[in-house]
N, C-alpha and C positions, 0 to 999 in steps of 0.2 A: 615616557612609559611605552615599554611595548607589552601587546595583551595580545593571548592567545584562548581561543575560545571553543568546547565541545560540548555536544549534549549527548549525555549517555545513562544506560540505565533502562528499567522498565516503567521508570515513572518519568522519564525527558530530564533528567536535572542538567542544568548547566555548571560545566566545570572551567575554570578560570584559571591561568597561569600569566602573571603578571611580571614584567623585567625591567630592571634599571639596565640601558643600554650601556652604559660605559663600563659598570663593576661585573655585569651578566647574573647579578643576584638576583635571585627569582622567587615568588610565592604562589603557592597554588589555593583556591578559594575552591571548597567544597569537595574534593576527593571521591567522587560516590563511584560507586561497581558497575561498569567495571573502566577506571581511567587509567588503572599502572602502567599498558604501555603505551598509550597515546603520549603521559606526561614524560617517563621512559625516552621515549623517541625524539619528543620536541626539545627536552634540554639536551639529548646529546648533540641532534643537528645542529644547536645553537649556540653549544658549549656555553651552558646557562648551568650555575649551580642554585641547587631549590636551597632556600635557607628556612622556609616556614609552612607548612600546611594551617590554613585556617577551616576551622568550621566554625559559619555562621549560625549554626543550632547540631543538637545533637539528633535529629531523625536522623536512620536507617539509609534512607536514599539519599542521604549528605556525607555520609561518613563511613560506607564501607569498604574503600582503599586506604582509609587514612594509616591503617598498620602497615601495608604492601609498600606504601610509596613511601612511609616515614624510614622501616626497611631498605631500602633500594636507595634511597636519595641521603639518609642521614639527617634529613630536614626532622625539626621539631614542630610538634603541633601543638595548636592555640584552640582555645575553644574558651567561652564566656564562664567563670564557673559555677554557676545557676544549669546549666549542660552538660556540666563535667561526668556528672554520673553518667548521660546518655550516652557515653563516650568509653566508659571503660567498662557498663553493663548495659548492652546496648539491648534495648526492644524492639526485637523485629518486628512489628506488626505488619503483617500481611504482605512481609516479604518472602518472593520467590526464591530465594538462598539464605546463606549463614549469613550473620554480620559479625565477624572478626571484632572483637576488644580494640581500643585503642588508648595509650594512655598520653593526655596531657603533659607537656612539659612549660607550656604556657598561660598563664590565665588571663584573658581577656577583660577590659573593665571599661565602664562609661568614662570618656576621655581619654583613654590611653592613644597612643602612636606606633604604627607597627613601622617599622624601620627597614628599607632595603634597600641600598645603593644610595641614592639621592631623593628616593620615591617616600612618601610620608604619607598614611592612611590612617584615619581617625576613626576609632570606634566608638560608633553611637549605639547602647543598650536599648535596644528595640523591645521588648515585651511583647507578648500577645500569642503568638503561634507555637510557642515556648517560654519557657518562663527566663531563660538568658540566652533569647534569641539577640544578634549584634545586626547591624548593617557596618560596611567600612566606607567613607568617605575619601574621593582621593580630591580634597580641595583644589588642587594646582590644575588637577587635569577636569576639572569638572564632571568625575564619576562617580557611582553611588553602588555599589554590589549589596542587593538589599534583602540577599536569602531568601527567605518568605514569608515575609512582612510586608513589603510591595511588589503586587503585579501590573504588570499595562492592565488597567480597567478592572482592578480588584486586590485583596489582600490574600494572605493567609489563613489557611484552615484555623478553629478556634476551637473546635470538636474533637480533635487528637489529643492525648495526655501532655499534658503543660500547657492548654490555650486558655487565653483567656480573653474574653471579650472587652471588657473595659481597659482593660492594658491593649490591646490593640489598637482602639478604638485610640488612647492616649499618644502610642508610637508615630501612628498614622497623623495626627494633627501637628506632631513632632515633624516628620518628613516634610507640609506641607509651608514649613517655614522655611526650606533651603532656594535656591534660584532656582527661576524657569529654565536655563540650558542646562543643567544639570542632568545628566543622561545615568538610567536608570538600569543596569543590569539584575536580573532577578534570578532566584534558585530554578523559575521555569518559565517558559516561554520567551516570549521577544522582550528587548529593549525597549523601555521609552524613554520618556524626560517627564521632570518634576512638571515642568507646563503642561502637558499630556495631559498628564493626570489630576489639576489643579483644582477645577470645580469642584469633582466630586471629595477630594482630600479636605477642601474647605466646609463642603458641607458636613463631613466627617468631625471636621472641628471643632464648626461652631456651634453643632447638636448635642457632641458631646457621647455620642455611640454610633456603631456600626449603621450602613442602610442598609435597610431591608429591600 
C-alpha cells in the first residue's frame, strides 16, 4: 500500500488517499474542504486513478469535496447508509462555507470489503459519533482509518446529531479487541496504535460506558 496523507480544513481533518502500487488504483478516505487539488495533484504526479471516495460519516468537515473530487476524478463514493442522508442533505453546522450535496453510489455495511488493486479494507460499523459512522480495517498492512470513533487518548463527539453514547461506548470496546501494532489513523489529529490506547479502551469495555 502506498498512503498519502493531508490535513485540511477549519476543523484539522485528515484526508487520506491510499494505492495499490502495481494497478495505481487509488481511494481517498474523507474528502473534506478544501482537498480537490491536493488529491488533483497527487494522482496526477503518480498517474494514480481514484476509483472510490469513502466517507467514514457524514459531518460536514468529512464530506465537503466529495462532489468536486467525485467530478474531477469520476471515482464513486461510499458512505455507510445510516449517513447517506448526511451526504446528499448535508447539515452544516457551524460551518464557515456551503457544503455542496453529494450523492452516494455506494453503500457501506458491517463486513463488506472495499476492493482496489490487490489492497482489501474491511468495514467495521462503528456507531456512536453518528449513527453509520464505519472505521476501515486494512488487515495485511495493519491499519485502521478510524474517522471519529477513535482518537489518540479519546473518542468522538456524542453531542452532535447522530451521537450516541452507549453505541460509542459499544464501538470503542469493539476496537479494543484488534492487536496492539495495529496503527490507528483518525479523522483528526495524530496516529497511534490499538496498544496506545489499550487501558483506557478496556476500561471502556469492561464498565460498559464512556469515562468521565
Amino acid at each position: 500500500m502506498e498512503a498519502l496523507h493531508r490535513v485540511v480544513g477549519p476543523v484539522a481533518t485528515n484526508v487520506h488517499i491510499l494505492a495499490d502500487a502495481r494497478t495505481r488504483e487509488a481511494i481517498a478516505i474523507d474528502t473534506a474542504t478544501p482537498s480537490l487539488a491536493w488529491i488533483a495533484d497527487e494522482l496526477a504526479a503518480r498517474d494514480w486513478t481514484l476509483k472510490l471516495i469513502v466517507s467514514t460519516h457524514g459531518h460536514w468537515d468529512h464530506i465537503g469535496d466529495n462532489s468536486a473530487v467525485a467530478a474531477h476524478t469520476g471515482a464513486d463514493i461510499a458512505v455507510h447508509g445510516l449517513d447517506r442522508v448526511r451526504l446528499t442533505d448535508p447539515e452544516p453546522i457551524w460551518a464557515p462555507f456551503d457544503i455542496v450535496p453529494s450523492v452516494p453510489a455506494v453503500e457501506l455495511a458491517e463486513g463488506g470489503v472495499i476492493r482496489f488493486g490487490e489492497l482489501r479494507l474491511t468495514v467495521l460499523h462503528t456507531p456512536g459519533h453518528t449513527e453509520g459512522s464505519v472505521c476501515l480495517l486494512a488487515g495485511d498492512e495493519g491499519r485502521l482509518y478510524s474517522g471519529d470513533t477513535l482518537f489518540a487518548g479519546s473518542w468522538g463527539r456524542t453531542d452532535l446529531p447522530g451521537g450516541d453514547e452507549r453505541a460509542m461506548a459499544e464501538s470503542l470496546a469493539r476496537l479494543s479487541g484488534l492487536e496492539d501494532p495495529v496503527r490507528v489513523f483518525p479523522g483528526h489529529g495524530r496516529d497511534t496504535t490499538i496498544g496506545a490506547e489499550r487501558g483506557w479502551l478496556e476500561l471502556v469495555r469492561d464498565s460498559g460506558r464512556l469515562l468521565v
